[in-house]
C-alpha positions as CSV (number, residue, x, y, z in Angstrom):
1,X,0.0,0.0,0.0
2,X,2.9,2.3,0.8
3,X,4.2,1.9,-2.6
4,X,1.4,2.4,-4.6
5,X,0.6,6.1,-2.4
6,X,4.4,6.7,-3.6
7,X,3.8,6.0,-7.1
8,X,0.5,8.1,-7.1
9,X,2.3,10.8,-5.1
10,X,5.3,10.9,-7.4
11,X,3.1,10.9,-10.8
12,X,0.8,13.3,-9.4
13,X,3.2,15.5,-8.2
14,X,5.3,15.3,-11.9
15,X,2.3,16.0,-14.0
16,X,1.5,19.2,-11.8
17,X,4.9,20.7,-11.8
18,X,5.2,20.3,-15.8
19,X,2.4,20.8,-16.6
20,X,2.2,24.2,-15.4
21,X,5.8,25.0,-15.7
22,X,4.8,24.1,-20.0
23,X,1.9,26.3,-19.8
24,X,3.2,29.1,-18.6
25,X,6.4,28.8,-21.1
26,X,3.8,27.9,-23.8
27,X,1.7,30.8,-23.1
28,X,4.6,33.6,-23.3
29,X,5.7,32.5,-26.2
30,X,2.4,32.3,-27.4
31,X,1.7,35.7,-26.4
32,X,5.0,37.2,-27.6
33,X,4.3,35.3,-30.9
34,X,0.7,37.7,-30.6
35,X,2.6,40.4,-29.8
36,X,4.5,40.2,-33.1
37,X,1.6,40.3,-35.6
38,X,-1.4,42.5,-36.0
39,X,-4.0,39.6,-35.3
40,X,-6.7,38.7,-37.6
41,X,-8.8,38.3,-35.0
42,X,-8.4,39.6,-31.0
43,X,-6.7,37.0,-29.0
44,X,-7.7,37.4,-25.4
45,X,-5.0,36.3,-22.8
46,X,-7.4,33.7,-21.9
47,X,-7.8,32.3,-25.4
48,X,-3.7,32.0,-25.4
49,X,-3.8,30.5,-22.0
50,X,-6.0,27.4,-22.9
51,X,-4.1,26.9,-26.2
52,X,-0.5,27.0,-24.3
53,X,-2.4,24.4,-21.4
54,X,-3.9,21.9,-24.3
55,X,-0.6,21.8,-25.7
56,X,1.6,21.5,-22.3
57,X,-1.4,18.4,-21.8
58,X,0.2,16.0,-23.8
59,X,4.2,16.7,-22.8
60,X,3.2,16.7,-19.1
61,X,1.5,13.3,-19.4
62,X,4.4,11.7,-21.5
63,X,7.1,13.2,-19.2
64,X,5.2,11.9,-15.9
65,X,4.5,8.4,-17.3
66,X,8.4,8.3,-18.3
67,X,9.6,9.6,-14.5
68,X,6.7,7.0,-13.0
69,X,7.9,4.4,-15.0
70,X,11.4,4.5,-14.2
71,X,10.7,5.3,-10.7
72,X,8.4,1.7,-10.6
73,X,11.4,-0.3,-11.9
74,X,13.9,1.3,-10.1
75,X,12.3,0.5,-7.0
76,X,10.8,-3.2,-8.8
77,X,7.2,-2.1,-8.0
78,X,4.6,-4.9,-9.1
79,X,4.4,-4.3,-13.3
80,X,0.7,-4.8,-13.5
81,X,0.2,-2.5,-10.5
82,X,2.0,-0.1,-12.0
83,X,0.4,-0.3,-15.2
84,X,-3.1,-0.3,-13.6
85,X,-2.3,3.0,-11.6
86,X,-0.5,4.9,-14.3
87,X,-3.4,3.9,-17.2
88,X,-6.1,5.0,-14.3
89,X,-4.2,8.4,-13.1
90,X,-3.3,9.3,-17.1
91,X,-7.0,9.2,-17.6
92,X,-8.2,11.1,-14.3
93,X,-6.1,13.8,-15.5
94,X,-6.3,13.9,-18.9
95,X,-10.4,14.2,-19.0
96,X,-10.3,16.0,-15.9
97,X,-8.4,18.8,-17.2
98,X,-9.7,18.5,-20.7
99,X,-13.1,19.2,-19.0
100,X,-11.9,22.0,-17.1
101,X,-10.3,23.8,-20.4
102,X,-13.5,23.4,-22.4
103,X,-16.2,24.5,-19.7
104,X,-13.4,27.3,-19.3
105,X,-13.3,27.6,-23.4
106,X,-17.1,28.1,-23.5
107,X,-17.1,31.8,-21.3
108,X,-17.5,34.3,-23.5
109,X,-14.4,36.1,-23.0
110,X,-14.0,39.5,-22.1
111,X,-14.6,42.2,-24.2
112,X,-11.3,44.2,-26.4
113,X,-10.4,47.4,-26.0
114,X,-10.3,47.9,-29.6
115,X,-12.5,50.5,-31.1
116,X,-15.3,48.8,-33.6
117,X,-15.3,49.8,-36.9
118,X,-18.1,50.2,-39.5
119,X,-20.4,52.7,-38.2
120,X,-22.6,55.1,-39.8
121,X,-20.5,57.5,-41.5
122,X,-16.8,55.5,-41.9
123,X,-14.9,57.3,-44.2
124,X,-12.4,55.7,-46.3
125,X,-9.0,56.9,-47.9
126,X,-5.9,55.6,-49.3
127,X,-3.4,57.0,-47.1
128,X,-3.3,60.2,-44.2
129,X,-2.4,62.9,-46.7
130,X,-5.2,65.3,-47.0
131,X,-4.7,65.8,-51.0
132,X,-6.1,62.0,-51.5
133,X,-9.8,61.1,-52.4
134,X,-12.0,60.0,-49.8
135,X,-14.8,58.0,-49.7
136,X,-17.5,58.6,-47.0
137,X,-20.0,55.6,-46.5
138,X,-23.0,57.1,-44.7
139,X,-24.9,53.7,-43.4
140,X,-21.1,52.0,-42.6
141,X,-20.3,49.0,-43.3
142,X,-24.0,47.2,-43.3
143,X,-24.6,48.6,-46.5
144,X,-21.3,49.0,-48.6
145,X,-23.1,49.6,-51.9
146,X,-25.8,52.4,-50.5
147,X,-25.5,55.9,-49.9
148,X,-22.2,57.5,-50.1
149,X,-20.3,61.0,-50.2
150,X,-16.6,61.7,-52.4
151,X,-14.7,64.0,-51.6
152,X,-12.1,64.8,-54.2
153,X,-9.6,67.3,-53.7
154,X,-10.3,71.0,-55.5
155,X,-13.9,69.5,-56.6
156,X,-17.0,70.1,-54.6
157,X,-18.5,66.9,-52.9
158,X,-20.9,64.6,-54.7
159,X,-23.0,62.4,-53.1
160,X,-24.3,59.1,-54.9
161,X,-27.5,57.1,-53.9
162,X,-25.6,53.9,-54.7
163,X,-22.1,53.0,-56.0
164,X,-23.7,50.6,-59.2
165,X,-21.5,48.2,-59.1
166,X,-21.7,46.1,-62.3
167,X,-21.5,42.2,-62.4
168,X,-19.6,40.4,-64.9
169,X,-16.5,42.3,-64.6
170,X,-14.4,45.3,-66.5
């Protein structure tokens, strides 16, 4: 009995201490790798967090079976025993953090600070300089094609009820 609270004792304590130790190194580079790129989409710290601990999952659980296994001979612990506790503690830890990440996963995460784009009135132009043509789309983005003011430079400002965009091409 004493040897089988060592060997759950010693493979508890292994997956715990790698496991987090590979999430948190997985989640800064993760988040520098973020930090690099203008994202596609906003990447919440959370979001990186439960990517970096699904990927730390699997080297946690084959680094703790290796150190459990080698700790079992060593000490010439039963080979079924062993084999029973490590297939029954792999699984208690595997589906109970699995579960964990995807209840966490299915919280709507916080909102970004960035400022939403594609209200009434978004005006579009090529680049800062003031001498460029702009392009003022009064019902935003929900209707791309409707109602719309141009500003070109030395002209006066025309206004179009819709773009009439052709199909079929040039």
């Amino acid at each position: 009995m004493k040897n089988i609270a060592k060997l759950v004792l010693l493979f508890s304590i292994s997956f715990l201490a790698i496991f987090l130790i590979s999430t948190v190194f997985r989640f800064l580079t993760l988040r520098i790798d973020w930090a690099k790129r203008l994202p596609v989409k906003p990447e919440t710290a959370l979001t990186l967090l439960i990517a970096a601990a699904h990927w730390a999952l699997s080297l946690s659980l084959f680094s703790s079976l290796l150190f459990a296994a080698g700790y079992s001979i060593r000490k010439s612990y039963s080979t079924i025993m062993t084999l029973v506790i490590l297939m029954s503690l792999s699984f208690i830890f595997c589906f109970g953090i699995s579960s964990i990440l995807s209840n966490i996963k299915a919280v709507t995460p916080a909102q970004t600070t960035g400022i939403p784009l594609g209200g009434k009135g978004l005006m579009l132009s090529n680049s800062l300089n003031r001498n460029e043509t702009v392009v003022v789309l009064l019902n935003g983005t929900t209707e791309p094609l409707g109602p719309r003011v141009s500003s070109i430079p030395g002209e006066p400002l025309v206004y179009q009820q819709s773009s009439g965009a052709v199909n079929g091409g040039l």
